[in-house]
C-alpha positions as CSV (number, residue, x, y, z in Angstrom):
1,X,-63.7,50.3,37.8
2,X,-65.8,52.4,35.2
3,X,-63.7,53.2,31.7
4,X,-65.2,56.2,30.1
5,X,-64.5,56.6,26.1
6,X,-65.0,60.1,24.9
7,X,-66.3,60.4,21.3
8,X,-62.7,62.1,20.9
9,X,-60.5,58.9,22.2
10,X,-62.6,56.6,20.2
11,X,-61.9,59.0,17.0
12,X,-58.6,59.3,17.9
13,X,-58.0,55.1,18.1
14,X,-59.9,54.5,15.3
15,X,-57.4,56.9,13.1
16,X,-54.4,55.2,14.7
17,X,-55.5,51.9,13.8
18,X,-55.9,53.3,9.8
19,X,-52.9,54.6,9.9
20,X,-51.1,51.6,10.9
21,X,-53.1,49.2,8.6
22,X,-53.1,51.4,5.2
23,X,-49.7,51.6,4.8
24,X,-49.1,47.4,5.6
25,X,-52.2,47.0,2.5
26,X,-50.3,49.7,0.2
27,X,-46.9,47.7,0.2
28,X,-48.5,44.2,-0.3
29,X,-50.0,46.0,-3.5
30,X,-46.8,47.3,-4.7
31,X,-44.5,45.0,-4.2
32,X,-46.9,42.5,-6.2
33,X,-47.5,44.8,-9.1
34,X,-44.7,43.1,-11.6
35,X,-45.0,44.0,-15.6
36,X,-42.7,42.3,-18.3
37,X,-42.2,41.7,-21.9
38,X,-41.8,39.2,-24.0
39,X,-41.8,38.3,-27.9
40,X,-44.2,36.1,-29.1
41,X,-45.4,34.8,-32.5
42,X,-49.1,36.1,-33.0
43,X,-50.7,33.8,-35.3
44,X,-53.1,36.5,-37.5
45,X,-54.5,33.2,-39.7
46,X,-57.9,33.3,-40.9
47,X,-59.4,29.2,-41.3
48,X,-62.3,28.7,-43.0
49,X,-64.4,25.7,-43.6
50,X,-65.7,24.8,-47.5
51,X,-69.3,24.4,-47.5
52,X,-71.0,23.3,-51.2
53,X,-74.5,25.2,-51.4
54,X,-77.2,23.7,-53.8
55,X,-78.9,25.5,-56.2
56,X,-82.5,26.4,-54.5
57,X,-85.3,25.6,-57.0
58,X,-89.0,26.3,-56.8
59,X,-91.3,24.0,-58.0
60,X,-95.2,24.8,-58.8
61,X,-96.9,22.3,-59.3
62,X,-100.1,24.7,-60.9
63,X,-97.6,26.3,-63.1
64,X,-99.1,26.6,-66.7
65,X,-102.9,26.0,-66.8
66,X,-104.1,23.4,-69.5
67,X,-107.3,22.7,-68.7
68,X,-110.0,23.8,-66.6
69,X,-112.3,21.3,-64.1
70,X,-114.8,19.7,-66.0
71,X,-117.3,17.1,-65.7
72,X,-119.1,14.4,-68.1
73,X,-121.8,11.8,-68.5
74,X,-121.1,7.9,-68.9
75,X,-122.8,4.8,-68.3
76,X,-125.6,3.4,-70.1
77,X,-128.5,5.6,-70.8
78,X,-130.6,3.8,-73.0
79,X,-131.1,0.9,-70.8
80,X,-134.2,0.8,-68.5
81,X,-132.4,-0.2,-65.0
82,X,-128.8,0.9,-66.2
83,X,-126.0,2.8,-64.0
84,X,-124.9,6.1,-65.3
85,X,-122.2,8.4,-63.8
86,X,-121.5,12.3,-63.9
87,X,-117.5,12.1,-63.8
88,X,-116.0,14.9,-61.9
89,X,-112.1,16.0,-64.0
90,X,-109.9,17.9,-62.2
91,X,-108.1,20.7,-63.6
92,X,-104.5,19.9,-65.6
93,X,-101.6,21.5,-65.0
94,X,-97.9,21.8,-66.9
95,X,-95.1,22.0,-63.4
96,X,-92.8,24.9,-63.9
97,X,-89.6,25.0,-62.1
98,X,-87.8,28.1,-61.6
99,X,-84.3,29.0,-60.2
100,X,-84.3,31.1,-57.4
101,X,-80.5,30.7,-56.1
102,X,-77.7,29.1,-58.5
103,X,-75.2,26.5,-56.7
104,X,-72.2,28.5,-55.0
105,X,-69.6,27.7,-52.5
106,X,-69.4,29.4,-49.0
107,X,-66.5,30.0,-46.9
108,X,-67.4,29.5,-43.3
109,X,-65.3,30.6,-40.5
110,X,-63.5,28.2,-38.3
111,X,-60.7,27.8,-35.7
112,X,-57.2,26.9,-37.3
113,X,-56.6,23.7,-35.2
């Protein structure tokens, strides 16, 4: 036995199987659809955590200038066989500090637990 299937009867099965399946998908979606209300306390607390913040200070080490490099002559120079030395001296410096941030506290923010 040969079955011949026109474009037209496959077309035509096709639709009839959509039309049987989209309404059985558009009542499972409906009926499961549910909206409600209820009251509720909303918490609208901010928490924060204290953090102490240090004063930031710079330090310079070559701050105020004294004195320059310099060198000098010691040892025994009169002496026939006698050490002598040429003494390097570095330069000399005053530290100045200086203040770049003063100490604060920061509020950081945090869950309320």
């Amino acid at each position: 036995m040969i079955v011949k299937i026109t474009c037209m009867s496959l077309l035509s099965a096709m639709t009839l199987s959509l039309a049987v399946t989209v309404p059985i998908l558009s009542t499972v979606d409906v009926a499961s659809a549910e909206t409600f209300t209820t009251r509720e306390h909303i918490n609208r607390d901010k928490c924060y955590r204290v953090k102490k913040v240090p004063a930031l200070v710079e330090y310079n080490t070559r701050g105020i200038k004294v004195r320059g490099s310099s060198r000098s002559w010691s040892g025994n120079f009169g002496r026939n066989g006698g050490v002598v030395r040429d003494k390097y001296h570095p330069e000399v410096y005053i530290q100045t500090r200086r203040v770049l941030e003063d100490e604060h506290t920061t509020l950081v923010p945090t869950s309320c637990r």
